[in-house]
C-alpha positions in Angstrom: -45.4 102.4 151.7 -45.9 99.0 149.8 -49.8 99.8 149.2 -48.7 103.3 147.7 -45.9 102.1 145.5 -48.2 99.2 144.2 -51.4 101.8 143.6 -48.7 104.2 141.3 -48.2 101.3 139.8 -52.1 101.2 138.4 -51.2 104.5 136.8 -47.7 104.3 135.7 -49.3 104.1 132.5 -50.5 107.7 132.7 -47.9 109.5 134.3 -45.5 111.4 132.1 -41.5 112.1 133.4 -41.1 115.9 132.6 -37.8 115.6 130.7 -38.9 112.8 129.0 -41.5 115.9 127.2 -40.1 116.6 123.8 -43.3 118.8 122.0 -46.2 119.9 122.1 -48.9 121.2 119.9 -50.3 124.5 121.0 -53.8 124.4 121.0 -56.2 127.2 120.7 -57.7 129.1 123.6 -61.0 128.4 125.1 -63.6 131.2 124.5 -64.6 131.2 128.1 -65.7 134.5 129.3 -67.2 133.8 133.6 -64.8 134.4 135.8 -64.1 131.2 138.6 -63.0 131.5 142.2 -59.5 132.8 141.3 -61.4 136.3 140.2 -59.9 138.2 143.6 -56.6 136.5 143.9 -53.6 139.0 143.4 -51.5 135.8 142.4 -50.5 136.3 138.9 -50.3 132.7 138.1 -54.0 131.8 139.6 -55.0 134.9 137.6 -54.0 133.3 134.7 -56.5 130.4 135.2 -59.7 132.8 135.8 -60.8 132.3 133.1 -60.7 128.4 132.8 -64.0 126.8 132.7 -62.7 124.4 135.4 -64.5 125.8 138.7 -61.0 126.4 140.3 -60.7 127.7 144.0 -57.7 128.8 145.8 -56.4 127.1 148.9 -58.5 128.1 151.8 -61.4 126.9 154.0 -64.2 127.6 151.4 -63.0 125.0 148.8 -62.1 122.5 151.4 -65.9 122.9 153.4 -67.0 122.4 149.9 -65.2 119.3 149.1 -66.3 117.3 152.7 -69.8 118.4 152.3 -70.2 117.1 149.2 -67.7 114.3 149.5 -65.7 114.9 146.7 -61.9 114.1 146.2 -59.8 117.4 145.7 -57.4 118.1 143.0 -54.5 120.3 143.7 -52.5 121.6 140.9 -49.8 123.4 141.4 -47.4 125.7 139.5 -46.1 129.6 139.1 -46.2 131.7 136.5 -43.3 131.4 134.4 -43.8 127.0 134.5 -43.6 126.6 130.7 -45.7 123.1 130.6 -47.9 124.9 133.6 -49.0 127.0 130.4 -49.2 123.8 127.9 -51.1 121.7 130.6 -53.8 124.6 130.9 -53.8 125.1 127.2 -54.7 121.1 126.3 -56.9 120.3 129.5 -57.7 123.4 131.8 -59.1 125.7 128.9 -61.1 122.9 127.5 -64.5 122.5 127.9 -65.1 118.8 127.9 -62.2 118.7 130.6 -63.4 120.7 132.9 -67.0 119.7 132.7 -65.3 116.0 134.2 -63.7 118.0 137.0 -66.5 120.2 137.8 -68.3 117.6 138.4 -66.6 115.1 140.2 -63.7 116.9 141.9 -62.9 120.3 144.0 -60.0 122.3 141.7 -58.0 123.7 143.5 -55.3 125.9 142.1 -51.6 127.0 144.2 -49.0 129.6 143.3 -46.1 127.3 144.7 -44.0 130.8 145.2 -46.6 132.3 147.1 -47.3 128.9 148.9 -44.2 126.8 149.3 -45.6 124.8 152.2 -48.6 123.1 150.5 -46.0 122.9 147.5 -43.9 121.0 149.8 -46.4 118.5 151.2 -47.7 117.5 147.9 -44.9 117.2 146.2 -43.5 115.2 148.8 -46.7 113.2 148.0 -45.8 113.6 144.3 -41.9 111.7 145.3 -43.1 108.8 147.6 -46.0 107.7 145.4 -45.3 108.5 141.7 -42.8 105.9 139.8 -42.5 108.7 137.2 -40.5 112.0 137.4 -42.3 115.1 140.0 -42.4 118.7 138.7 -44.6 121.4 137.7 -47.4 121.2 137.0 -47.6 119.0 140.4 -51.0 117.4 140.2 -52.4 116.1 143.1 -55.6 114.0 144.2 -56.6 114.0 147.5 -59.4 113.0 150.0 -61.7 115.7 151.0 -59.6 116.9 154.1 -56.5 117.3 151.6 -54.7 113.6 152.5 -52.9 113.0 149.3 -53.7 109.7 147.3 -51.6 110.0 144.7 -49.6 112.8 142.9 -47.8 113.8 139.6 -46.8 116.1 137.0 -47.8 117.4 133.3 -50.0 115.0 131.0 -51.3 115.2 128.1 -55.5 115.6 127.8 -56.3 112.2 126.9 -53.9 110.8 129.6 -55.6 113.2 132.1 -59.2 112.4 131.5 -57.9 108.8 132.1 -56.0 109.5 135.4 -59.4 111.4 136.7 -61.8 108.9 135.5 -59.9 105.9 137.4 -60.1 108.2 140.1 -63.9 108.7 139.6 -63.8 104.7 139.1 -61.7 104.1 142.5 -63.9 106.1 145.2 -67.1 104.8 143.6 -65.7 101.3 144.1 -62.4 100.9 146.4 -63.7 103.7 148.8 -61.3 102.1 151.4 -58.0 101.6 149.2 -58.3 105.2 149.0 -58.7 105.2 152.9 -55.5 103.5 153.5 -53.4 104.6 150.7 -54.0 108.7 152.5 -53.6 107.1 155.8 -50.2 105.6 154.5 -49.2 108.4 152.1 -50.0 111.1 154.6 -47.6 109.3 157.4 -45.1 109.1 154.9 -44.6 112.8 154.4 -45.2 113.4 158.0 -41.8 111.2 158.3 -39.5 112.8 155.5 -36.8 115.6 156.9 -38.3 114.4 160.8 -34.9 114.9 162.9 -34.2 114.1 166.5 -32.5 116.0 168.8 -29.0 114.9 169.1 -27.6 114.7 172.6 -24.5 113.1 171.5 -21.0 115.5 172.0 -19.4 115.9 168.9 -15.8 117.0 167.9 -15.4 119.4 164.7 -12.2 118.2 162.6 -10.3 119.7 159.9 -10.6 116.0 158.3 -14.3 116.0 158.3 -14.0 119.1 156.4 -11.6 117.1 153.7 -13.8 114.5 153.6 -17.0 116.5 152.6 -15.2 118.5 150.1 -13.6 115.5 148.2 -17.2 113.9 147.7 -18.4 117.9 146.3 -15.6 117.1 143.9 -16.9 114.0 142.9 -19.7 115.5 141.1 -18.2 118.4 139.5 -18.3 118.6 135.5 -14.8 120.2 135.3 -14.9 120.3 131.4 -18.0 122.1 131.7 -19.0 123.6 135.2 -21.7 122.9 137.0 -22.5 119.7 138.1 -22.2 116.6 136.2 -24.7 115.7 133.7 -28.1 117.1 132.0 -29.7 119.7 132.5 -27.6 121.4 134.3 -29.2 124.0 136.8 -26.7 126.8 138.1 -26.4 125.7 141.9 -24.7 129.3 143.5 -24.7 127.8 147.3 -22.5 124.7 146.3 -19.8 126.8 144.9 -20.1 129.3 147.6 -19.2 126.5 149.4 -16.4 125.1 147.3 -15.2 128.7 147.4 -15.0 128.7 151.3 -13.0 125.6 151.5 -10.9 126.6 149.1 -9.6 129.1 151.4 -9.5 126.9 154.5 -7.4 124.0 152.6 -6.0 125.6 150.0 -7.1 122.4 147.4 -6.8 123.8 143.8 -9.9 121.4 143.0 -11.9 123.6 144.9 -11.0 126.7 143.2 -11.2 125.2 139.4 -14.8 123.7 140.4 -15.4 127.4 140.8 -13.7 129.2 137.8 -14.7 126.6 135.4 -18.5 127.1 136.2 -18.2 131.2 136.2 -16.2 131.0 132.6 -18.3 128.5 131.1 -21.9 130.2 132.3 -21.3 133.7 131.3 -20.2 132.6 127.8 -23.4 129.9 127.8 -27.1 130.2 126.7 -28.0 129.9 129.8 -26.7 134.0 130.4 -28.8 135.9 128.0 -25.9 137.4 126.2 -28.0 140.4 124.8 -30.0 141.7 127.9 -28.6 140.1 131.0 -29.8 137.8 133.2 -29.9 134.4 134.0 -32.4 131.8 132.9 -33.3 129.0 135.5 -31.0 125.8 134.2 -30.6 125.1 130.7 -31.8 121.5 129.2 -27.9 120.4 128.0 -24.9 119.6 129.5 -22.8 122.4 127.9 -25.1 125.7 129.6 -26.2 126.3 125.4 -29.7 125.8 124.8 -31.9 127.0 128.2 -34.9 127.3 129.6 -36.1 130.4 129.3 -37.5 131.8 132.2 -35.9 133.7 134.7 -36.2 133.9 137.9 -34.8 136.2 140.8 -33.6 133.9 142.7 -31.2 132.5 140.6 -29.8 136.0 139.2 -29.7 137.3 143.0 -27.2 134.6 144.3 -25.2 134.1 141.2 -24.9 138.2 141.5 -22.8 136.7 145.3 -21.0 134.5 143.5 -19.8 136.2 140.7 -18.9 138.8 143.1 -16.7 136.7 145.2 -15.4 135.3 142.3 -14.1 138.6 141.3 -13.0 139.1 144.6 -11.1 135.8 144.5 -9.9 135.3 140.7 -10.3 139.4 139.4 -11.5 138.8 136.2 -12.9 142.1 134.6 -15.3 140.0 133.0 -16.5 138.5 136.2 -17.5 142.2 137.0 -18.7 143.2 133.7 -21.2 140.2 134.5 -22.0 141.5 137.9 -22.8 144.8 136.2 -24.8 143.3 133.2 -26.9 141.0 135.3 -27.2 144.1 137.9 -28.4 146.2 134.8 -31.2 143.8 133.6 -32.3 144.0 137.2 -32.9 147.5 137.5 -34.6 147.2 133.8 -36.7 144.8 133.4 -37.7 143.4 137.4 -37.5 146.2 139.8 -41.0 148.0 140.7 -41.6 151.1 140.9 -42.0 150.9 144.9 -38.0 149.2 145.2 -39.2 145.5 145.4 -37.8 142.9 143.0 -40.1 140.9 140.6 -40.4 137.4 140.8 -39.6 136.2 137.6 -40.3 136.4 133.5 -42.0 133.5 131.4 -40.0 131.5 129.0 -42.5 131.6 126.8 -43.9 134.5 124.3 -46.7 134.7 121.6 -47.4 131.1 123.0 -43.7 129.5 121.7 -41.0 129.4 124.2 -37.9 131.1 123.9 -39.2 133.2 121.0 -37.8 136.9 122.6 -34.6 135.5 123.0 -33.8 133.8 119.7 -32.7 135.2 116.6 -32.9 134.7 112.8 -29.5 134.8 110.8 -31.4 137.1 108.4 -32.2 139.2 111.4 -28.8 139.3 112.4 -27.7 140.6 109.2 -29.8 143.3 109.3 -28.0 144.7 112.7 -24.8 143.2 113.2 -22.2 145.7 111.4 -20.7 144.1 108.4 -17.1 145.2 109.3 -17.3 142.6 112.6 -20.5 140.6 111.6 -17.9 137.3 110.8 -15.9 137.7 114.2 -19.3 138.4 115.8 -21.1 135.1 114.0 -17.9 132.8 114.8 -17.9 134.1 118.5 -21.8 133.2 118.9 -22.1 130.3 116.7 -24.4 131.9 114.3 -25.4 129.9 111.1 -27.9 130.5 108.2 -29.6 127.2 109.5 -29.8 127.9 113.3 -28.0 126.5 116.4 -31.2 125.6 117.9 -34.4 124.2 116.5 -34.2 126.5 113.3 -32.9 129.6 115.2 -30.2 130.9 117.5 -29.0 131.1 120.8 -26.3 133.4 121.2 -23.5 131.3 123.2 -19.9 131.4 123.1 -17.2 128.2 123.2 -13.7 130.2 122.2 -12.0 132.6 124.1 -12.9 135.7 122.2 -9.1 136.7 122.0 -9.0 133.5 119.7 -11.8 135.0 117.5 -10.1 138.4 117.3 -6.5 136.7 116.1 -8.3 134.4 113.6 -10.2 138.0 112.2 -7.7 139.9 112.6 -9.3 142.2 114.7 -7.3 144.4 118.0 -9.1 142.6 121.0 -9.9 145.3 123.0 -11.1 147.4 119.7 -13.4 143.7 119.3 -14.9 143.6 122.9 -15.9 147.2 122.7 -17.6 147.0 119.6 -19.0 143.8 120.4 -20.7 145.8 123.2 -22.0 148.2 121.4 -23.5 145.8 118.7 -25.4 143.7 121.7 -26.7 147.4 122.9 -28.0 147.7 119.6 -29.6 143.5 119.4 -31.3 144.4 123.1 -32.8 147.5 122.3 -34.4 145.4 118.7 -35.3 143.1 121.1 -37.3 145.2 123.6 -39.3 145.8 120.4 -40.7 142.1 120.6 -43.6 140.8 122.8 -42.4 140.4 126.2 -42.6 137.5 127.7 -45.4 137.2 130.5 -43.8 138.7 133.8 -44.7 137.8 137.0 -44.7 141.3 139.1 -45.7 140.0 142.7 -43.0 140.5 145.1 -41.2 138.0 147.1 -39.9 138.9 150.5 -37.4 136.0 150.8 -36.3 136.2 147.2 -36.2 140.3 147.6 -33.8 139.0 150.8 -31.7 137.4 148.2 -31.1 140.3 145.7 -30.3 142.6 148.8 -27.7 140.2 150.0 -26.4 140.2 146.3 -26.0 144.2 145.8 -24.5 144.6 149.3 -22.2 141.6 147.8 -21.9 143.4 144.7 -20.9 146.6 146.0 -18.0 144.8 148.5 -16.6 143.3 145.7 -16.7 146.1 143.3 -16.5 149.0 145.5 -19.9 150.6 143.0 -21.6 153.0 145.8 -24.8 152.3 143.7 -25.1 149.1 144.5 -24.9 149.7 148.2 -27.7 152.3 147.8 -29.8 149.8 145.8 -29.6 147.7 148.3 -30.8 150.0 150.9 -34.0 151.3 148.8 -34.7 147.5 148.3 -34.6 147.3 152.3 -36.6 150.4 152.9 -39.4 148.4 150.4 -39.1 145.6 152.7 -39.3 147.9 155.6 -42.6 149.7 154.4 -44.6 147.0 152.6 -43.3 143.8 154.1 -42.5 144.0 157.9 -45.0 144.6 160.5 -44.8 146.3 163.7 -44.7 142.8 165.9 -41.5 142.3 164.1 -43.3 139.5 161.4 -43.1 139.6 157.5 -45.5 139.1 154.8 -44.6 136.9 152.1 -45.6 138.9 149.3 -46.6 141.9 148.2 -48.5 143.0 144.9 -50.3 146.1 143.4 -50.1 148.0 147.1 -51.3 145.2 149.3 -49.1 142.5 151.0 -50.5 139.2 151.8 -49.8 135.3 153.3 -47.6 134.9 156.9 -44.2 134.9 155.8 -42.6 131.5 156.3 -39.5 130.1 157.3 -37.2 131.0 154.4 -38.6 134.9 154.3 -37.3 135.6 157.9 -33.9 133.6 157.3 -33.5 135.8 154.0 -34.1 139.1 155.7 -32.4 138.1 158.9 -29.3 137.8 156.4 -30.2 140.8 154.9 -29.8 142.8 157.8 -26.5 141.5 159.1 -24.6 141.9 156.0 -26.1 145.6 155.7 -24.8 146.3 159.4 -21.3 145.3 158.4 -21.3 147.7 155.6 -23.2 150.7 157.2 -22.0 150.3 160.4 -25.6 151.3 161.0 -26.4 149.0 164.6 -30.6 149.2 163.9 -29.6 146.7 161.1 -28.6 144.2 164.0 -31.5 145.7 166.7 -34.4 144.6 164.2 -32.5 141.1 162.8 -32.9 140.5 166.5 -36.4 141.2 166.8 -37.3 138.9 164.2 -35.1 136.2 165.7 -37.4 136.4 168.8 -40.6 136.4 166.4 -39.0 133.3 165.1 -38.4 131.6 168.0 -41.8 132.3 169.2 -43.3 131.2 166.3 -41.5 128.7 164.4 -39.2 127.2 167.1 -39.4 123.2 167.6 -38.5 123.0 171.4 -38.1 119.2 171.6 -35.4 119.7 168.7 -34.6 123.3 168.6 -34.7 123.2 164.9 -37.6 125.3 162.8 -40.7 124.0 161.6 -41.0 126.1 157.9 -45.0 127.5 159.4 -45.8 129.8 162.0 -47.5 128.6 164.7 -49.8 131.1 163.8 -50.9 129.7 160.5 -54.2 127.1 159.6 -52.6 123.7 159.8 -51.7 121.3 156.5 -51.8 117.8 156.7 -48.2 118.3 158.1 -46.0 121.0 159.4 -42.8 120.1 157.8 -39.0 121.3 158.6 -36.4 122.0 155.8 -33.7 120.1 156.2 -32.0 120.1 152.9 -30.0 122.7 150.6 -31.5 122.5 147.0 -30.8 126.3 144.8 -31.6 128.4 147.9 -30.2 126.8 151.0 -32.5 125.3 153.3 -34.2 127.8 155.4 -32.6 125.7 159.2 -29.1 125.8 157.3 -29.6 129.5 157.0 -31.1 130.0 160.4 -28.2 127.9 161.6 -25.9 130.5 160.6 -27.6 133.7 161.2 -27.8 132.5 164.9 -24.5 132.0 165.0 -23.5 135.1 163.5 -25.8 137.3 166.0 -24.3 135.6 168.7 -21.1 136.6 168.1 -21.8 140.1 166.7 -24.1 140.5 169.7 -22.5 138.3 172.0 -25.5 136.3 173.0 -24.0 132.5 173.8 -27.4 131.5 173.8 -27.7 131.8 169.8 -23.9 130.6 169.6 -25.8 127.4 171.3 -28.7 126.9 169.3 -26.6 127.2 166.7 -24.3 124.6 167.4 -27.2 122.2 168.5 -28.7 122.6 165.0 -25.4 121.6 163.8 -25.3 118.6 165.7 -28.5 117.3 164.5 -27.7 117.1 161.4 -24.7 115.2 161.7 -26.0 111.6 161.8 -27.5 112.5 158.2 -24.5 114.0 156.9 -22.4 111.4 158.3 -24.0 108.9 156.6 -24.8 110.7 153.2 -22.5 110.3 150.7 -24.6 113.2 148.7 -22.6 115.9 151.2 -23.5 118.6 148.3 -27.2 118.4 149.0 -26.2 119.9 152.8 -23.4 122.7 151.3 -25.0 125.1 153.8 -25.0 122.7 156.6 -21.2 121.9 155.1 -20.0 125.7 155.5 -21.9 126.2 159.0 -19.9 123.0 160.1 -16.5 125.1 158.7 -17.4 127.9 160.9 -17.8 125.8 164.0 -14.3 124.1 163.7 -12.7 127.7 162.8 -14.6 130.4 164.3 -15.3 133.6 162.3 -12.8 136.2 163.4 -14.6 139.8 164.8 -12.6 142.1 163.0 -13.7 145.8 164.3 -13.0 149.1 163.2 -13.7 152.2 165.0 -12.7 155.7 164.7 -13.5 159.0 162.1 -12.7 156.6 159.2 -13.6 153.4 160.4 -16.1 153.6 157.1 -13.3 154.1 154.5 -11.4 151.5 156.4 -14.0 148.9 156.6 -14.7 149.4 152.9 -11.2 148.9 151.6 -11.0 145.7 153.5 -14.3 144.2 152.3 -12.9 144.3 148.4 -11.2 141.4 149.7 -12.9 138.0 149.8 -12.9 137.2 153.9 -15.9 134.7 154.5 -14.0 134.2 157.8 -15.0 137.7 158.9 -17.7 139.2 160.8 -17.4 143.2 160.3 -18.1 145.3 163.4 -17.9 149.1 163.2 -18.3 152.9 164.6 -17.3 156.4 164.0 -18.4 157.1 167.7 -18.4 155.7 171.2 -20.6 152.5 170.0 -22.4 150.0 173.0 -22.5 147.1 171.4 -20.1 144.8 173.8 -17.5 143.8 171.3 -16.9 147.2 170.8 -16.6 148.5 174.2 -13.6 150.1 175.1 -12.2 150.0 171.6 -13.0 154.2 170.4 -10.7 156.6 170.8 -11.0 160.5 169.8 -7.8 160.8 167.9 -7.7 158.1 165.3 -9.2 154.9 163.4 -8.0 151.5 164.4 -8.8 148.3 163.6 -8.9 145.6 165.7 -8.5 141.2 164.8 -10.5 139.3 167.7 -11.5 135.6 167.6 -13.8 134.7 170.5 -13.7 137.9 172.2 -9.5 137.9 172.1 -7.8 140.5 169.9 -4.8 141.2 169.0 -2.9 144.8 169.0 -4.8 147.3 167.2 -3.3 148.6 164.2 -4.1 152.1 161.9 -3.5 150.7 158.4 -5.2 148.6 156.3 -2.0 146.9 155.4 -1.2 146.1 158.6 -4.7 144.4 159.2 -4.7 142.3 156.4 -0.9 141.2 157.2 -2.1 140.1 160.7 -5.2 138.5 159.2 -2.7 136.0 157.1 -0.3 135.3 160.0 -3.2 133.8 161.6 -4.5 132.0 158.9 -1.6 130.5 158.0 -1.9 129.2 162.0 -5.0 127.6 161.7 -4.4 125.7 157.9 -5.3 122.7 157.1 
């Protein structure tokens, strides 16, 4: 990779780090009126750029035919919707005329939804990582050879910066034709090589001291002044606590437990929660969770809906549920379709300034906020006459409102209630505003998310609502998304459903299902999960490593067909796998996904072994857990086997796979185990229960005798 490093070098000049961006001026539309090659897309991001005078195309065989036959280097810019300096980047350069006449002309544009199209997302901004010097993000702007080899890649810049980075481009093929050659050919190996892994045919031995291990470096980056993790910005990271939450459980190490109730206290109080309407916005740019950025997305509010859950179910904080139902609230108002699907996300940005929907005046405030509580309510938010934040305000908290109702001399619970009345009245004010721009395609794997979430939601808080959210959101996925060969769509928008799902999309629904068998009892939950593990396997399985490539076999072939190794916000789509595999094999008793399961495992222990940065792999972490201490099978069957099953999911049990019937059921774990006259429940561990016992009581007594067995 020396002659990439050294050619990023040449343009080090002209690459801009994202969060080294402080402002920018917004400059004035471009009165272009024809329509480009993003006319028919249903993307809402590549709709945005239809109207660009650049000649853009979206990825597919017509814009790369065009590009070799008239031997011209491609650009690939990529982005989404609600990408703040997406919008800036098309606003200086894309909308301009004299820009776009210099990439008409020497270049194929072509523009990529990175929701919609994760895996060309992922090779180029792999690109982006081994060849740029300067920070990678989005916009992720790529150049490429006319069969898509990347040459070089990077993020925003400025026009004038631009127009230099495509004129020494211009400069380079016109007279280094051959440095281009070899910086693809060298570039392009390199992301053929990143997350490669090898079968591992070495035995390994699960140990509780492994497990110690791991969890002692997660500790090592916690902020536990502030949650999160360490440092700025801070982006929530819901899968890492999940896991810190597990091992709390398994070794009973208070650190574990803090990491988690510091992050939940700090965040809900934080700018990062909209205070007013709900909802999370995707990380916020400080290390204190105050001033965010302002897009949401429903990814982030779907599995911090999990953890918040089984943070309630752990700690029981009524405010931990009162954020479960706020967040759950904003979802039903603001990104839910009409059809039962979930949006994907809302732009940070409004009437072209970012953050302007969310942010409020002190004489606006003044006009709303009841004078009787308005000095509690301005000390509790931070409110000033000159603004928290660039001239306005965030609303955030930093005391413990009991503090602020002492100091005002206020009752507290008189306080909270009006308080939630007076942000009532600030939200419906606010839904008077311009909306920020929201993008309403629908994502299956992020749809998998929010369904995982509600059925979470409604086992922690017992709210039959959320249960039957979850199933309407299911019956969506049902109808629009999966097909009758067992295979998803990635997306679906305005009726019509589009793109081969990929890797992430099946582990998400896959999930789906199995946590919506264990709480309906309902075995064609299980009976389709399994059909689209054998779609999977036929279409995404690596034999010679029995991990997952992230593309179907089925789809036209990138540069490279890459396999996700890593846990970043949503775990890895293998880690999840991983786990689903093993969970079907026990809830179906197939040793053959119990297997693959464990070989997946195995793989990855020479990397995790010898990564000190454990908390990248949290998913890989918790499978590991689950392999040294198999999930108990805890079964209840009988005429109230659904009242029984519900009162002991209100309790957090990650160590527990739910198995159910009110009748005779087939499903082998459950043979033998129904009888006419009453509900029992039965504790097994790899096929071997215990005596059944009627009570709930009784099961959860058992439960902790054999925990305490197997402590740490």
């Amino acid at each position: 990779m020396v002659l990439v490093r050294r050619y990023s070098l040449l343009l080090c000049t002209v690459s801009v780090s994202l969060l080294l961006l402080i402002s920018c001026v917004n400059r004035p539309t471009a009165n272009h009126t024809t329509m480009n090659h993003l006319a028919d897309e249903s993307s809402p991001y590549l709709l945005q750029h239809a109207r660009n005078p650049v000649d853009w195309y979206p990825w597919g065989p017509e814009a790369l035919a065009k590009a070799k036959a008239e031997d011209k280097m491609i650009i690939v810019s990529v982005g989404y919707a609600a990408c703040h300096w997406c919008h800036v980047m098309e606003h200086e350069s894309f909308e301009d005329s004299t820009v776009a006449a210099l990439m008409n002309e020497h270049f194929v544009s072509i523009k990529v939804d990175r929701e919609e199209r994760p895996d060309i997302d992922n090779v180029y901004m792999t690109a982006c990582q081994l060849s740029s010097q300067r920070g990678c993000g989005w916009p992720l702007n790529a150049f490429a050879l006319p069969d898509g080899r990347p040459v070089w890649a990077g993020t925003y810049f400025p026009k004038g910066q631009w127009m230099d980075v495509m004129k020494n481009f211009i400069k380079e093929k016109e007279k280094n034709p051959d440095k281009l050659e070899e910086y693809a050919e060298q570039l392009t190996e390199g992301i053929r090589n990143t997350e490669k892994i090898a079968l591992n045919n070495t035995s390994i031995s699960y140990s509780a001291e492994q497990l110690r291990t791991w969890e002692s470096l997660f500790h090592d980056v916690i902020d536990y002044r502030r949650g999160g993790r360490k440092g700025a910005p801070k982006f929530p990271m819901p899968g890492m606590h999940e896991y810190l939450l597990q091992a709390h459980l398994y070794t009973g190490n208070p650190q574990s437990l803090e990491a988690v109730e510091v992050t939940l206290d700090r965040m809900r109080t934080a700018g990062i929660y909209d205070q007013v309407g709900g909802g999370w916005s995707r990380y916020s740019v400080d290390a204190e969770w105050k001033v965010p950025h302002f897009e949401k997305m429903l990814y982030d509010n779907a599995q911090l809906i999990s953890l918040y859950a089984h943070g309630y179910q752990v700690l029981g904080k009524p405010e931990y549920k009162q954020t479960i139902d706020h967040t759950i609230a904003f979802m039903e108002r603001e990104m839910l379709s009409s059809a039962g699907g979930y949006y994907s996300s809302y732009d940070a940005d409004s009437e072209g300034e970012e953050g302007k929907f969310y942010v409020w005046s002190r004489e606006e405030l003044d006009m709303q906020v009841e004078e009787e509580i308005r000095d509690a309510f301005y000390d509790y938010y931070n409110i000033s006459r000159q603004g928290n934040w660039e001239g306005h305000n965030i609303l955030h908290a930093d005391q413990p409102l009991a503090e602020i109702a002492r100091k005002h001399g206020h009752d507290l619970a008189e306080l909270q209630d009006r308080f939630a009345k007076q942000l009532e009245t600030l939200r419906k004010v606010r839904s008077e505003r311009v909306h920020p721009g929201l993008d309403d395609k629908v994502l299956c794997s992020w749809n998998g998310l929010m369904i995982q979430g509600l059925v979470d939601a409604y086992q922690a808080t017992a709210t039959e609502e959320y249960l039957a959210m979850a199933l309407r959101t299911a019956a969506f996925v049902r109808k629009h998304l999966l097909q009758d060969d067992h295979s998803l769509y990635r997306n679906h928008k305005d009726g019509q459903s589009a793109v081969n799902a990929f890797l992430d999309d099946y582990a998400t629904i896959i999930g789906a299902w199995i946590d919506l068998y264990q709480v309906t009892m309902d075995v064609e939950w299980l009976t389709e999960a399994e059909a689209m593990i054998g779609y999977v396997q036929e279409h995404f399985l690596d034999e010679n490593t029995q991990m997952y490539f992230y593309n179907s076999a089925l789809d036209p072939e990138l540069i490279a067909r890459k396999t996700e190794l890593t846990d970043n916000v949503i775990p890895g789509s293998n880690s999840m796998m991983a786990h689903h595999l093993l969970e079907l094999g026990i809830l179906l008793d197939q040793a053959a996904y119990r297997d693959q399961s464990a070989q997946m495992m195995s793989n990855m222990m020479p990397e995790l072994e010898s990564n000190p940065e454990s908390h990248f792999y949290y998913h890989w972490c918790a499978l590991y857990t689950r392999l040294v201490y198999p999930p108990y099978e805890l079964a209840v069957v009988g005429a109230d086997a659904q009242m029984r099953l519900k009162e002991l999911q209100t309790i957090y049990h990650p160590d527990i796979l739910y198995l159910g019937s009110t009748a005779d059921e087939n499903l082998s774990l459950l043979e033998g185990k129904y009888q006419d006259d009453q509900t029992t429940i039965y504790l097994c561990q790899n096929r071997v229960c215990k005596l059944p016992v009627t009570e709930t009581d009784a099961a959860l007594e058992l439960l902790k005798k054999e925990r305490a067995q197997r402590s740490l």
